[in-house]
KOLSETOR-806893 format. One record per residue (C-alpha): x, y, z; residue number from 1; residue in one letter. Coordinates in steps of 0.001 Angstrom, whole numbers. Example, Ala and Ser with C-alpha at 12.3 -4.5 7.8 and 13.67 -1.06 7.14 Angstrom:
<sites>
{x:12300 y:-4500 z:7800 i:1 aa:a}
{x:13670 y:-1060 z:7140 i:2 aa:s}
</sites>
This chain:
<sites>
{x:-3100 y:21793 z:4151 i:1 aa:x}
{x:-3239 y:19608 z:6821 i:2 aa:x}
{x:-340 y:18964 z:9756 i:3 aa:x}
{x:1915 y:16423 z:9149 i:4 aa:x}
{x:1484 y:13370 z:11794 i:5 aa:x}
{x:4474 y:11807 z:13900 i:6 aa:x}
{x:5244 y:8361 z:13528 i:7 aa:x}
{x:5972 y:7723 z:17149 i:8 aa:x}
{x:3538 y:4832 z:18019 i:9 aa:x}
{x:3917 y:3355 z:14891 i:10 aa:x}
{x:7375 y:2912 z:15798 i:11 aa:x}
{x:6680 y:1553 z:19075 i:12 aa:x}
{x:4994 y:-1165 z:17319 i:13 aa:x}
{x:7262 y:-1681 z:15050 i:14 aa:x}
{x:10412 y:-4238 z:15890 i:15 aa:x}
{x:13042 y:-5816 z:13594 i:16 aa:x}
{x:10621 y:-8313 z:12506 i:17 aa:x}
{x:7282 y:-6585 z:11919 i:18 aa:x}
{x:4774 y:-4992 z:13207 i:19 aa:x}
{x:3250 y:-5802 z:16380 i:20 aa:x}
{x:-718 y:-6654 z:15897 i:21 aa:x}
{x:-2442 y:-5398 z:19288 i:22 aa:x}
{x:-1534 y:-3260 z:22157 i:23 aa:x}
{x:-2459 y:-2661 z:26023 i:24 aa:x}
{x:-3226 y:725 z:26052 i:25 aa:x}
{x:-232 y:2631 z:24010 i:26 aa:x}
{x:2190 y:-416 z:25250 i:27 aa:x}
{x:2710 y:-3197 z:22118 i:28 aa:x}
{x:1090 y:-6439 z:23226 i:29 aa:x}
{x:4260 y:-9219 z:22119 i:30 aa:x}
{x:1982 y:-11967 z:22432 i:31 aa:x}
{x:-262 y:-11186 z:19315 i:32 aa:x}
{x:2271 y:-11398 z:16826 i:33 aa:x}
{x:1883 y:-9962 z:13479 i:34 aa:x}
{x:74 y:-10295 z:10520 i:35 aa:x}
{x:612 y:-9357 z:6646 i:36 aa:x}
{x:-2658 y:-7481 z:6961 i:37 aa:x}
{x:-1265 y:-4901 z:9001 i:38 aa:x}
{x:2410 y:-4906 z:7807 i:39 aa:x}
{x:889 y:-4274 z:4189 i:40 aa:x}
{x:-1133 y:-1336 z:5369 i:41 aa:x}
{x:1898 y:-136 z:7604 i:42 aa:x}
{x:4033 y:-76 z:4232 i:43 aa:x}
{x:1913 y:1949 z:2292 i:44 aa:x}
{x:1967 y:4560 z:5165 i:45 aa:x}
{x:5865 y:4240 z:5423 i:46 aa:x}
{x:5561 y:4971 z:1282 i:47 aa:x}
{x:3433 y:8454 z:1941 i:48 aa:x}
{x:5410 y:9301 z:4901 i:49 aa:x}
{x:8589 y:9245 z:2926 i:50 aa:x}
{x:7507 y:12213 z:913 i:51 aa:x}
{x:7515 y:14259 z:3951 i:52 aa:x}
{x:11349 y:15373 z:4581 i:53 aa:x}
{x:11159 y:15304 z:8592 i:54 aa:x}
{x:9390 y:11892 z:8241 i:55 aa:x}
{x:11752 y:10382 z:5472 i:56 aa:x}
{x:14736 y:9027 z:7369 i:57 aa:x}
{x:12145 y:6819 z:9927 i:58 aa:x}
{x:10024 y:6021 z:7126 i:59 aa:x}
{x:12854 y:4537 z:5193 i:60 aa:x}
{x:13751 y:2382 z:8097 i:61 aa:x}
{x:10529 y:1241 z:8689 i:62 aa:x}
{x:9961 y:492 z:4331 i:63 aa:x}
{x:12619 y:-1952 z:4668 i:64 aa:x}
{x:10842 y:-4066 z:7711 i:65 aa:x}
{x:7448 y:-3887 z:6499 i:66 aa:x}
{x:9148 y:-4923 z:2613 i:67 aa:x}
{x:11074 y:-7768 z:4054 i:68 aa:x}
{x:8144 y:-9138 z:5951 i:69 aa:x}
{x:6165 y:-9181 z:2675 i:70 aa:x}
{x:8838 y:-10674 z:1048 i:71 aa:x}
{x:9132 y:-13610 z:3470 i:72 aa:x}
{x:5136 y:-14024 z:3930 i:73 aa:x}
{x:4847 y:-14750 z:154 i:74 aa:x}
{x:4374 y:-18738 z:-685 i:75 aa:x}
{x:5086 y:-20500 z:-3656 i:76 aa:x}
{x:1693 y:-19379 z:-5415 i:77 aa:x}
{x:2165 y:-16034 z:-5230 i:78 aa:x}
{x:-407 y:-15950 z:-2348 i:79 aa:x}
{x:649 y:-14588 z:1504 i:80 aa:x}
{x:613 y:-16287 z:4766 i:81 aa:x}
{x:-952 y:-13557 z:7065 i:82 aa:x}
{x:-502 y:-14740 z:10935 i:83 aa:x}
{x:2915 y:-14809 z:12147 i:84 aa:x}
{x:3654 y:-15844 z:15804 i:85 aa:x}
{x:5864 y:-13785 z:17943 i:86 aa:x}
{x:8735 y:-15885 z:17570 i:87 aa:x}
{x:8796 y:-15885 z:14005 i:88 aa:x}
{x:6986 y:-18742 z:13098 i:89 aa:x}
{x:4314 y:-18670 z:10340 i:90 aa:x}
{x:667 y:-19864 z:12133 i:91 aa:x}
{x:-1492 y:-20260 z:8921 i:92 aa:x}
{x:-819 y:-22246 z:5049 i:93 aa:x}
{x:-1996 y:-19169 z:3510 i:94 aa:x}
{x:-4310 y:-16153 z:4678 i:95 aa:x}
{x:-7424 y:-15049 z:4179 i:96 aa:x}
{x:-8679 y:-13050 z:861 i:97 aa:x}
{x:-8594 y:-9856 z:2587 i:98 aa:x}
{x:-4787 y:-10198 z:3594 i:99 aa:x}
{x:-3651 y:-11299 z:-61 i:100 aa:x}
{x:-5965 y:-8072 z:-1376 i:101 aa:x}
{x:-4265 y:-6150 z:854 i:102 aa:x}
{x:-345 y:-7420 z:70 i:103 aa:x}
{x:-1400 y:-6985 z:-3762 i:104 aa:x}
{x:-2283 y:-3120 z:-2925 i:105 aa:x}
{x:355 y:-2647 z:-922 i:106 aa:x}
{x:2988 y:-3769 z:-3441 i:107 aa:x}
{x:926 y:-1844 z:-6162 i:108 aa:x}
{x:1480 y:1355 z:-4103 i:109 aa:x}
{x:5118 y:430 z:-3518 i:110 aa:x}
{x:5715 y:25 z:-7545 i:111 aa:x}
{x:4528 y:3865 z:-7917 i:112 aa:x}
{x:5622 y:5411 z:-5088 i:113 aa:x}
{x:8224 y:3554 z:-2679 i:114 aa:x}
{x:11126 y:5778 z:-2085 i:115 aa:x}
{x:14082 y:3604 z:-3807 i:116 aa:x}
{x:14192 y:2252 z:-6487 i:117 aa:x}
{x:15367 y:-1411 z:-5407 i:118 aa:x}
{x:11883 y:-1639 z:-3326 i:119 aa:x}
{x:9837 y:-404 z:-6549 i:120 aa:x}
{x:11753 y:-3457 z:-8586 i:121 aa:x}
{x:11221 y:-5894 z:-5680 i:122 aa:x}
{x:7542 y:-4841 z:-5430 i:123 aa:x}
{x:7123 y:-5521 z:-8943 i:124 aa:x}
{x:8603 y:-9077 z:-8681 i:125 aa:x}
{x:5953 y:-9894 z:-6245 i:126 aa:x}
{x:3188 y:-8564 z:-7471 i:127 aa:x}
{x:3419 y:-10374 z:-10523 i:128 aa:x}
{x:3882 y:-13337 z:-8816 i:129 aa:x}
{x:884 y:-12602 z:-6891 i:130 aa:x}
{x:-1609 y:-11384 z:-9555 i:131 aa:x}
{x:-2680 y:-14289 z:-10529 i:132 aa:x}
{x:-4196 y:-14999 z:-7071 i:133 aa:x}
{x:-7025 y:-11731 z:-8051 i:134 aa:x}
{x:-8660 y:-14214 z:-10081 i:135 aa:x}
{x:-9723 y:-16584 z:-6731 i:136 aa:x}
{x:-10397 y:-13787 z:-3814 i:137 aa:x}
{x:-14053 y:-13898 z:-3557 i:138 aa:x}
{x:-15362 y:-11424 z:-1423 i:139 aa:x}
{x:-16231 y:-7549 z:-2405 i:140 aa:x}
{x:-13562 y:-6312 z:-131 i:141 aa:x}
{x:-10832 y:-8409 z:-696 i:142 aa:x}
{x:-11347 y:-7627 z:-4566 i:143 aa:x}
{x:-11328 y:-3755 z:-3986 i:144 aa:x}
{x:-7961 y:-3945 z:-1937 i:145 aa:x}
{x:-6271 y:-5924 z:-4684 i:146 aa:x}
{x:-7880 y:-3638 z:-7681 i:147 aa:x}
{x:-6425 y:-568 z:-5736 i:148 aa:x}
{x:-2810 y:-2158 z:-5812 i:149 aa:x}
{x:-3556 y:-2894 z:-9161 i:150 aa:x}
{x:-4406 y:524 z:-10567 i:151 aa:x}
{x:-1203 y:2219 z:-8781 i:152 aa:x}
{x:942 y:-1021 z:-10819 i:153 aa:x}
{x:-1227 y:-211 z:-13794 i:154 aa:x}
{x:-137 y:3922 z:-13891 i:155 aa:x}
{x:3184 y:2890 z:-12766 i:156 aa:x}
{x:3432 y:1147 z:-15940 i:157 aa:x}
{x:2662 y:3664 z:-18099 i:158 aa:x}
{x:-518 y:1921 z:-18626 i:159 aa:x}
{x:1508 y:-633 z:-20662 i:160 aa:x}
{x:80 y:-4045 z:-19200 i:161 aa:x}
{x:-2373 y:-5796 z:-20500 i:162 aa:x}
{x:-2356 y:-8283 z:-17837 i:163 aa:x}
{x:-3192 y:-5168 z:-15321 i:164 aa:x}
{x:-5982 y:-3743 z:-17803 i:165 aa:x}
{x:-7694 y:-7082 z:-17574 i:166 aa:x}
{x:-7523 y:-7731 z:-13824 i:167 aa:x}
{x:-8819 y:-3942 z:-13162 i:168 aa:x}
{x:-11555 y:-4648 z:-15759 i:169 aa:x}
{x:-12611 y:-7765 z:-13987 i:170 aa:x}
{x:-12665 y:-6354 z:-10406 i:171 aa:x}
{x:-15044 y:-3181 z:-12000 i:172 aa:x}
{x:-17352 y:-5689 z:-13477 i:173 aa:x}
{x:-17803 y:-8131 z:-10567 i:174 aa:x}
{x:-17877 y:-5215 z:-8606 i:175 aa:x}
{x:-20708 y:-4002 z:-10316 i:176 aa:x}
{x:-22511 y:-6760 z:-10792 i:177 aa:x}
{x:-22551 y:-6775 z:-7197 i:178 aa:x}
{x:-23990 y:-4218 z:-7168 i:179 aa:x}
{x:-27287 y:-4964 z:-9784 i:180 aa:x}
{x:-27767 y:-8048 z:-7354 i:181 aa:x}
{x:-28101 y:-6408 z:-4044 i:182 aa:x}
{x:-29557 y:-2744 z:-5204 i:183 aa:x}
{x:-32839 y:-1812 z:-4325 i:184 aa:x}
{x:-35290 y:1428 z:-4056 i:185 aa:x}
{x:-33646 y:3277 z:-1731 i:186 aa:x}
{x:-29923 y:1037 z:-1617 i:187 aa:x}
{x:-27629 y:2186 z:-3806 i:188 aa:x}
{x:-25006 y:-752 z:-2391 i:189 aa:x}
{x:-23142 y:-3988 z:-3129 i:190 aa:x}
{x:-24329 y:-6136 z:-628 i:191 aa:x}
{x:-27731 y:-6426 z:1451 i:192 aa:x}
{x:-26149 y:-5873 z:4632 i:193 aa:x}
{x:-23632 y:-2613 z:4937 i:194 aa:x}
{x:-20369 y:-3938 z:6843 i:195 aa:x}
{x:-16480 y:-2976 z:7203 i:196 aa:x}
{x:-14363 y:-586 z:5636 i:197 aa:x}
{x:-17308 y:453 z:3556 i:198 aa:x}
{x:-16011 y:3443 z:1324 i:199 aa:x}
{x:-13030 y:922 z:-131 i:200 aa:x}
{x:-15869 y:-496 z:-2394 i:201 aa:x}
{x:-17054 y:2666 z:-3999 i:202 aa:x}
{x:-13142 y:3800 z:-4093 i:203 aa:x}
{x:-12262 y:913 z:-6153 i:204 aa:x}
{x:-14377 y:1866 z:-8377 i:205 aa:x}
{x:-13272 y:5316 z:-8587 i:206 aa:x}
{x:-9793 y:4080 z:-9222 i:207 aa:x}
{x:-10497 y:1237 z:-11623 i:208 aa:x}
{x:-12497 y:3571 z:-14107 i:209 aa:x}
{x:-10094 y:6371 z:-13356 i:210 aa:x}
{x:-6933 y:3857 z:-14674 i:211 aa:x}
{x:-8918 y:2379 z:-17089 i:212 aa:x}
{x:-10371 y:5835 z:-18427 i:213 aa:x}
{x:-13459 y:4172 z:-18081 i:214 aa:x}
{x:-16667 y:6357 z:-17362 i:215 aa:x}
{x:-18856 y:3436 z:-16527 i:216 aa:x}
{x:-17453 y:2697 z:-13604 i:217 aa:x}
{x:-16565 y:5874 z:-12447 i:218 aa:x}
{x:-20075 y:6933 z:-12530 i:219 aa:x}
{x:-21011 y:3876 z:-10351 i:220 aa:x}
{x:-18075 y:4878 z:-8163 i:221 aa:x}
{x:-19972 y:8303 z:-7387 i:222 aa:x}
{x:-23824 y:6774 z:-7506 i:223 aa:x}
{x:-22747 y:4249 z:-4557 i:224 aa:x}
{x:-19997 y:6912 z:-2918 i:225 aa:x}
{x:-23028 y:9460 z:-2700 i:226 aa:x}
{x:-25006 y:7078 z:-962 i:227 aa:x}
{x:-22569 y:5929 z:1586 i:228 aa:x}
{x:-22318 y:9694 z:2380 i:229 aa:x}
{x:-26005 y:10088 z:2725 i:230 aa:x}
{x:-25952 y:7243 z:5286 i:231 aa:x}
{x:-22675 y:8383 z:7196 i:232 aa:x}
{x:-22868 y:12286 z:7639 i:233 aa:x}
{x:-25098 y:13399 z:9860 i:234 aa:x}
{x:-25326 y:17354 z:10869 i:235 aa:x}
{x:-21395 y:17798 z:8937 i:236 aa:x}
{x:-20255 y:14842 z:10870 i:237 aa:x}
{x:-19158 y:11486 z:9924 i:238 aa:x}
{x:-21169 y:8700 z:11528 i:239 aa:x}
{x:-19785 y:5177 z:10696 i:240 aa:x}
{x:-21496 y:2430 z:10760 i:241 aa:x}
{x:-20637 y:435 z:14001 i:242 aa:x}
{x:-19407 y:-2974 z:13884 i:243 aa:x}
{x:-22307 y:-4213 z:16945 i:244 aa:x}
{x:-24882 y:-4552 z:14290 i:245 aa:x}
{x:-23402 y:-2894 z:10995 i:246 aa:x}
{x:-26674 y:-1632 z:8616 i:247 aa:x}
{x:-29129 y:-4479 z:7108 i:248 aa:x}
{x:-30934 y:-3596 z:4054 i:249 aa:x}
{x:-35132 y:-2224 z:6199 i:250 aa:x}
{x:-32791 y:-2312 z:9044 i:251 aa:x}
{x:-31844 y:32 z:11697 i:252 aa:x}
{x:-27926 y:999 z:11180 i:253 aa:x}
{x:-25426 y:90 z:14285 i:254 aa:x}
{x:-23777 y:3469 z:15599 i:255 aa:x}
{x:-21438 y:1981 z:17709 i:256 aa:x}
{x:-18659 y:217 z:17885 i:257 aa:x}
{x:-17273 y:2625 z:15364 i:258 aa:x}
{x:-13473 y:1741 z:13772 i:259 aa:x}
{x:-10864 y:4153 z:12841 i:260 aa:x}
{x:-10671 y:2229 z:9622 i:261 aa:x}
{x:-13819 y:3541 z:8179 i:262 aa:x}
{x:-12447 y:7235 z:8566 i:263 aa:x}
{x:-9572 y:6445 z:6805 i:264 aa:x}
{x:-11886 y:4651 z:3725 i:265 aa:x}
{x:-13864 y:7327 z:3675 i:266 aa:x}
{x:-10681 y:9920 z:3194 i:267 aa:x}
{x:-9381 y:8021 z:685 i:268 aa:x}
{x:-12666 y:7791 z:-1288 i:269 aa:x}
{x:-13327 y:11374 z:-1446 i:270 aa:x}
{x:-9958 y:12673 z:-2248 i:271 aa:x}
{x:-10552 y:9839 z:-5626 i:272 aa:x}
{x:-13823 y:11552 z:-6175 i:273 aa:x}
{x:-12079 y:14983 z:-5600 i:274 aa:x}
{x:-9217 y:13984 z:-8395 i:275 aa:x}
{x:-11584 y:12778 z:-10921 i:276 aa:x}
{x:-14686 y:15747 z:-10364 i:277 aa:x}
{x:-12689 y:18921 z:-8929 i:278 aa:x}
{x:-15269 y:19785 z:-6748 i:279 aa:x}
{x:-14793 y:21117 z:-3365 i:280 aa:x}
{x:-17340 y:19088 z:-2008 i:281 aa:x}
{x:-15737 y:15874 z:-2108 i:282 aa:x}
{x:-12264 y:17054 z:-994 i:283 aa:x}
{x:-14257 y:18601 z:2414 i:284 aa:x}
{x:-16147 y:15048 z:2524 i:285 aa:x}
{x:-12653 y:13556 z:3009 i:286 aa:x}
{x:-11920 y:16436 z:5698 i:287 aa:x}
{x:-15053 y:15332 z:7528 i:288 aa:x}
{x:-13615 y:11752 z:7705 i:289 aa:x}
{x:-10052 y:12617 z:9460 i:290 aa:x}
{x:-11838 y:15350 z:11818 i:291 aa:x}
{x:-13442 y:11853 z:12848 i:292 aa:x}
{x:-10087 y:11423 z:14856 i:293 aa:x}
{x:-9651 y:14642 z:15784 i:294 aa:x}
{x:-12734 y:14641 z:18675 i:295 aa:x}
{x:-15719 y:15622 z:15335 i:296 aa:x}
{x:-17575 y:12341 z:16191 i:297 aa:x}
{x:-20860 y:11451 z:18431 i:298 aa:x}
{x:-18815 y:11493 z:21555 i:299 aa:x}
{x:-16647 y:14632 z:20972 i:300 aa:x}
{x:-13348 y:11865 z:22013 i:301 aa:x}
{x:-10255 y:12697 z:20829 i:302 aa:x}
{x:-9277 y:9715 z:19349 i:303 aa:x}
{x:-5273 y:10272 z:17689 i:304 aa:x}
{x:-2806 y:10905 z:19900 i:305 aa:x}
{x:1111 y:10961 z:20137 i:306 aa:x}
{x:995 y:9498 z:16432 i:307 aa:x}
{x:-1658 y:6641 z:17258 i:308 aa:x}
{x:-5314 y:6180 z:17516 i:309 aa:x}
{x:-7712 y:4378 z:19893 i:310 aa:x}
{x:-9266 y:1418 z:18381 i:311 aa:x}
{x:-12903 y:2283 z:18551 i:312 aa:x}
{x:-15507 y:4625 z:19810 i:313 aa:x}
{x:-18295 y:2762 z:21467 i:314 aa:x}
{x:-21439 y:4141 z:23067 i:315 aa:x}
{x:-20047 y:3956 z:26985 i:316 aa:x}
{x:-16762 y:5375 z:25575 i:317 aa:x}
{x:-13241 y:4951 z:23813 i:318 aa:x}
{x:-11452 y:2045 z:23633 i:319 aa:x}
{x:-8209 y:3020 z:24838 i:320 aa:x}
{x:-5862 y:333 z:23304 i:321 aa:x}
{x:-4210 y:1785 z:20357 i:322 aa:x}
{x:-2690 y:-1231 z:18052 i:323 aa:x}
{x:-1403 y:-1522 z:14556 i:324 aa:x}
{x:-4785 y:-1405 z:12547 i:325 aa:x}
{x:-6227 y:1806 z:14319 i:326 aa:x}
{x:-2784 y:3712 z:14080 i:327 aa:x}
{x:-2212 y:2643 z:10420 i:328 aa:x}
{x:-5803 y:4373 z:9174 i:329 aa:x}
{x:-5492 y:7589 z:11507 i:330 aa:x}
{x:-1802 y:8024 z:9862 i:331 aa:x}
{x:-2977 y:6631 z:6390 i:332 aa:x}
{x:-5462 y:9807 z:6726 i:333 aa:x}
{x:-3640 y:12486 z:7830 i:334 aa:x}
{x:-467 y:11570 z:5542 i:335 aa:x}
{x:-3168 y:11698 z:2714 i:336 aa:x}
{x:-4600 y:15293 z:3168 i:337 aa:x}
{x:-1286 y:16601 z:4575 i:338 aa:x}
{x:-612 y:16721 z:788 i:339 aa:x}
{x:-688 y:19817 z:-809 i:340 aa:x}
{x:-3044 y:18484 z:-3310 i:341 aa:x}
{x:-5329 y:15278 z:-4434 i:342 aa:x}
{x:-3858 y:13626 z:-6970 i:343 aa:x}
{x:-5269 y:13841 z:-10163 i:344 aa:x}
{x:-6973 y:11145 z:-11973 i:345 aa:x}
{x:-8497 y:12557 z:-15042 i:346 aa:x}
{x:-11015 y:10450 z:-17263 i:347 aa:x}
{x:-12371 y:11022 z:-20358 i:348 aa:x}
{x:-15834 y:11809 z:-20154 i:349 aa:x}
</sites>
């Protein structure tokens, strides 16, 4: 079992409004604000860290800023504002797909797992009142956040929610047919050109078929996870794909500028492979990812520290800023295999 992270920098972004987007160095930077992206992610970590005793009592304080700010960022139809200004005044009529996938999966999480039972009841008030929204995201990514949320609402449940089944159903089948459009000899992927948080896409899957008891897409789940390994390990290390170029379809991939967020999708991924298969392999796949962090990369850099993370590796060197995204998916990681075990997710085959 892995150690169990301090929350330090996550706290020094955090103030009694939110969480702070950027930062100079390990210093928050005020004048970027906050967004609902980050403040969703930084509530599912507050969720995990609350299962760890000597994290519980910070974690609880931090639940209850990251909730509220949900709470408030939520409009009238069920969708989420995502920019807020540092003076508390909303910048945008509603946010992008990605930030409403990513509220949705946060308050899925918090229906299953947040620490009191008042946050679990106020999660579940908002995600329904948000569900409806699934239906008009329209972008692989922002559908895979959301169908993650809505898997955790779905077992929360007791799988009693049609309304769930349906939405998780529908994310696995435009997923997939994703999939049949941009395949080809040799790309086992969803889309021609391999982009951002990559391993969320094969996850979903994974998590869908795995609430649904559905084989179909589980076995998709582990045809496209395989590949992204294939194109991301080299020599036992994990290689992302780097955001100056990402990987075209006959392309060359882009090593560099790698993002701490594709560790922490890859982690995730192959602890839901690990669940649903039991074998060692994937579990060590996900141990590959967080080593990512720990200096196991094409630069040997140490990239956590003090409870934060730099926000990319890049072929001259680190990027030494550490702000809310980075932080979120080196602590979303090491919470995750700090556990004594993957969680398990059994399907009938």
């Amino acid at each position: 079992m892995w150690q169990t992270p301090n929350l330090d920098h996550l706290v020094a972004l955090t103030d009694d409004t939110g969480l702070i987007q950027h930062a100079g160095r390990d210093i928050p930077n005020r004048s970027t604000g906050y967004c609902t992206d980050d403040v969703a992610r930084g509530f599912i970590v507050a969720c995990g860290a609350a299962r760890h005793e000597k994290l519980r009592v910070e974690s609880l304080r931090l639940g209850r800023i990251y909730l509220a700010f949900l709470h408030d960022a939520q409009i009238a139809d069920g969708r989420f504002h995502n920019f807020m200004s540092y003076d508390r005044r909303w910048l945008d009529e509603v946010g992008g797909d990605d930030a409403i996938g990513r509220a949705i999966w946060a308050l899925g999480v918090g229906m299953r797992h947040a620490p009191r039972d008042g946050w679990r009841k106020l999660c579940a008030t908002l995600f329904e009142r948000a569900l409806p929204a699934v239906e008009h995201l329209d972008h692989p990514r922002s559908w895979a956040y959301a169908s993650l949320g809505i898997a955790e609402a779905h077992l929360a449940t007791g799988r009693e929610r049609p309304s769930f089944e349906h939405a998780l159903r529908r994310v696995g089948e435009r997923l997939s047919q994703a999939y049949e459009n941009a395949r080809a000899d040799g790309w086992e992927w969803f889309e021609p050109t391999m982009t951002y948080d990559n391993a969320r896409l094969p996850e979903a899957l994974l998590r869908i078929g795995g609430a649904l008891t559905d084989p179909t897409f589980v076995d998709l789940g582990f045809r496209t996870l395989d590949f992204y390994e294939s194109v991301v390990i080299e020599d036992r290390m994990f290689v992302p794909i780097g955001n100056a170029g990402w990987y075209p379809r006959d392309g060359h991939r882009a090593r560099y500028a790698q993002q701490p967020l594709e560790a922490a999708g890859m982690v995730d991924a192959a602890l839901a492979g690990h669940a649903i298969r039991g074998e060692i392999r994937y579990r060590r796949l996900a141990e590959l990812a967080l080593e990512w962090y720990y200096g196991r990369n094409t630069r040997d850099a140490v990239m956590a520290t003090g409870g934060g993370c730099f926000d990319g590796l890049d072929e001259l060197g680190v990027n030494r800023n550490m702000g809310a995204e980075s932080t979120l998916a080196y602590l979303s990681s090491a919470l995750a295999l700090a556990q004594p075990a993957a969680e398990v997710l059994r399907i009938a085959r």
